[in-house]
C-alpha positions in Angstrom: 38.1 -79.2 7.3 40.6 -76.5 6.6 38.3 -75.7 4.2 35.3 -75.5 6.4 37.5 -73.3 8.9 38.4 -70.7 5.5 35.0 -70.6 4.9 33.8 -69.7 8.7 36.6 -67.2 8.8 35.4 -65.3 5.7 32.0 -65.5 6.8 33.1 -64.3 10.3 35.7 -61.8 8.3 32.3 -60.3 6.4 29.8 -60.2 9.6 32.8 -57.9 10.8 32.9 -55.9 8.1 28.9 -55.6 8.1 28.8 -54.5 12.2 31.6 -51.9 11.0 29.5 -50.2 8.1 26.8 -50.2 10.6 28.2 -48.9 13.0 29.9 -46.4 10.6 26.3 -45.4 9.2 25.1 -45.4 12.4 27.6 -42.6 13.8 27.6 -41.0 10.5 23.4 -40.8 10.9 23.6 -39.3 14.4 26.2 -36.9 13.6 24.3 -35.8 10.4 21.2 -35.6 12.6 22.5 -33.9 16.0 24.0 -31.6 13.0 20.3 -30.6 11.5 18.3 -30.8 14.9 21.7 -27.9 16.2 21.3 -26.1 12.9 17.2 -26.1 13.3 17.8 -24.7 16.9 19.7 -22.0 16.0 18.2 -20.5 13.0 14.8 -20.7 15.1 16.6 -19.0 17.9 17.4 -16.3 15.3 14.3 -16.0 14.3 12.8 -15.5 17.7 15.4 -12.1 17.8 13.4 -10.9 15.1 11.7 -7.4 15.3 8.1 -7.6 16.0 6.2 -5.5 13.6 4.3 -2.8 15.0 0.5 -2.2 13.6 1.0 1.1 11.3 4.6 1.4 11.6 6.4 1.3 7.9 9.8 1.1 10.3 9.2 -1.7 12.1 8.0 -3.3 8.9 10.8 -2.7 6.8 12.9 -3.6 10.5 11.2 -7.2 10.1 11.8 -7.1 6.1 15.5 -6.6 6.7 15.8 -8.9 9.2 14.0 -11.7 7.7 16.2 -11.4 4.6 19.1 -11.1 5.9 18.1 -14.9 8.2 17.7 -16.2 4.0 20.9 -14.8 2.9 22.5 -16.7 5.7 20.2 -19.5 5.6 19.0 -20.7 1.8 17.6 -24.1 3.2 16.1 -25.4 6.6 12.7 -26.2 7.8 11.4 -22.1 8.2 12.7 -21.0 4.2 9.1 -21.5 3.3 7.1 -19.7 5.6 9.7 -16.9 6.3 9.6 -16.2 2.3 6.3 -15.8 2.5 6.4 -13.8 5.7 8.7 -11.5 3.5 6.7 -11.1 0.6 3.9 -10.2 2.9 6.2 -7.1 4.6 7.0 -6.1 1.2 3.3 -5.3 0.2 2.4 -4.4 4.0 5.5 -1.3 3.5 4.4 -0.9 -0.3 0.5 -0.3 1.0 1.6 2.0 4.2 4.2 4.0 1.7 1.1 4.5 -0.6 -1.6 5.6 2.1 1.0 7.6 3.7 2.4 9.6 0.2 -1.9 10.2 -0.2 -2.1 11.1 3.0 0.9 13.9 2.3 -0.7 15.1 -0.8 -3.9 15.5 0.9 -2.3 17.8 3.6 -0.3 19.6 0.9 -3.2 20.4 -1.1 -5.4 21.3 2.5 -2.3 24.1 3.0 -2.2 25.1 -0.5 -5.9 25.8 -0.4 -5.2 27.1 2.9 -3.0 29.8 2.0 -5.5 30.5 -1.8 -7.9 31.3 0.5 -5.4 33.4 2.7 -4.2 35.5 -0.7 -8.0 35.6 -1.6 -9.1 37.5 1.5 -5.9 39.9 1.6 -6.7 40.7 -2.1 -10.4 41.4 -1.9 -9.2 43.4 2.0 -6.5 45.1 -0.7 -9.7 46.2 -2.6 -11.7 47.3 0.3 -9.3 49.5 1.3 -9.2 51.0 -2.3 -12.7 51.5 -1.7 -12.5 53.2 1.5 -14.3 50.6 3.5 -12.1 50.0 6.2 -14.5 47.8 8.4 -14.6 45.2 5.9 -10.7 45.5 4.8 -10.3 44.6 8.5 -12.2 42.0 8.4 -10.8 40.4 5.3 -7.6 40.6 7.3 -8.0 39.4 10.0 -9.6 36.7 8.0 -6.7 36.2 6.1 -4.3 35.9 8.9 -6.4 33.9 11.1 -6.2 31.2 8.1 -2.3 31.4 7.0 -0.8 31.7 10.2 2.3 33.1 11.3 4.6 31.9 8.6 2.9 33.1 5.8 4.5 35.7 3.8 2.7 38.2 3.6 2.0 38.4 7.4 3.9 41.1 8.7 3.0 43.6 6.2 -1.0 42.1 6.8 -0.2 42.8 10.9 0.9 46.4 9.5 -1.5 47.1 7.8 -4.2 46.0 10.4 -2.3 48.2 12.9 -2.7 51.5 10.5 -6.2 50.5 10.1 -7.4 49.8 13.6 -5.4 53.4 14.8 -7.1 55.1 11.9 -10.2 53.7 12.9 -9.7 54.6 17.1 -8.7 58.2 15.7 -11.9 58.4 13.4 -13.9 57.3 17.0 -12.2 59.8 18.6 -13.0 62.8 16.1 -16.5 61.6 15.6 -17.0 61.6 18.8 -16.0 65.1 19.7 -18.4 68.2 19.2 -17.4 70.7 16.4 
């Protein structure tokens, strides 16, 4: 009999120590888990405060970009890593695109003003030559030409408005004396 009872306290002594690791797991489980589910909140909470990208914008791109990386710097695993690598690697060839279209886009307007102002230097040279010539009328013209199509800034702009002045006054005075009997 005292035998029977050792036995039924060691049984009893071991169905305690099983409800205790259960109960152990248990809280350790649902502490692990309110952990992951917090953690999960939080980074997704983040990412909502992310910059939306704007269409055409390189800014708010490379705003996203940043953001995005710095969330993985600060986060290397949770439900999101996947798709917000991903999300990344697209901005990086979105910004690398809009970089290119907008450097060809800079060359094309660079080359536009640098035929701009070849065309400018053409017409004061051959209204240069006119006026070797003598043909005022068309030195005018070429000009005017010329300024019309540099603008303001160009270089040689002020001496061209000089120039046009002298011409149109010697031109007024030539109307004046051809216009008078001898």
């Amino acid at each position: 009999m005292i035998r029977d009872l050792r036995f039924e306290e060691i049984e009893h002594s071991e169905r305690r120590k099983r409800l205790v690791r259960l109960s152990l797991s248990l809280v350790l489980v649902s502490t692990v888990a309110t952990f992951v589910v917090h953690r999960e909140r939080q980074i997704r909470a983040e990412w909502q405060r992310l910059p939306v990208v704007q269409k055409d914008d390189v800014d708010s791109l490379k705003l996203r970009r940043d953001g995005i990386e710095r969330v993985l710097e600060r986060r290397s695993f949770w439900t999101g890593v996947f798709q917000a690598t991903k999300e990344r690697d697209e901005l990086v060839v979105a910004i690398h695109n809009e970089e290119r279209l907008a450097a060809r886009a800079g060359e094309a307007a660079e080359q536009a003003k640098r035929r701009q102002m070849e065309e400018a230097e053409a017409s004061r040279t051959r209204g240069l030559q006119h006026v070797e010539r003598h043909d005022f009328e068309r030195a005018i013209e070429q000009f005017e030409r010329a300024l019309s199509v540099a603008g303001p800034s160009w270089e040689h702009s002020e001496q061209l408005r000089v120039d046009l002045a002298a011409l149109n006054e010697w031109k007024s005075d030539q109307g004046r004396t051809q216009g008078t009997p001898k």
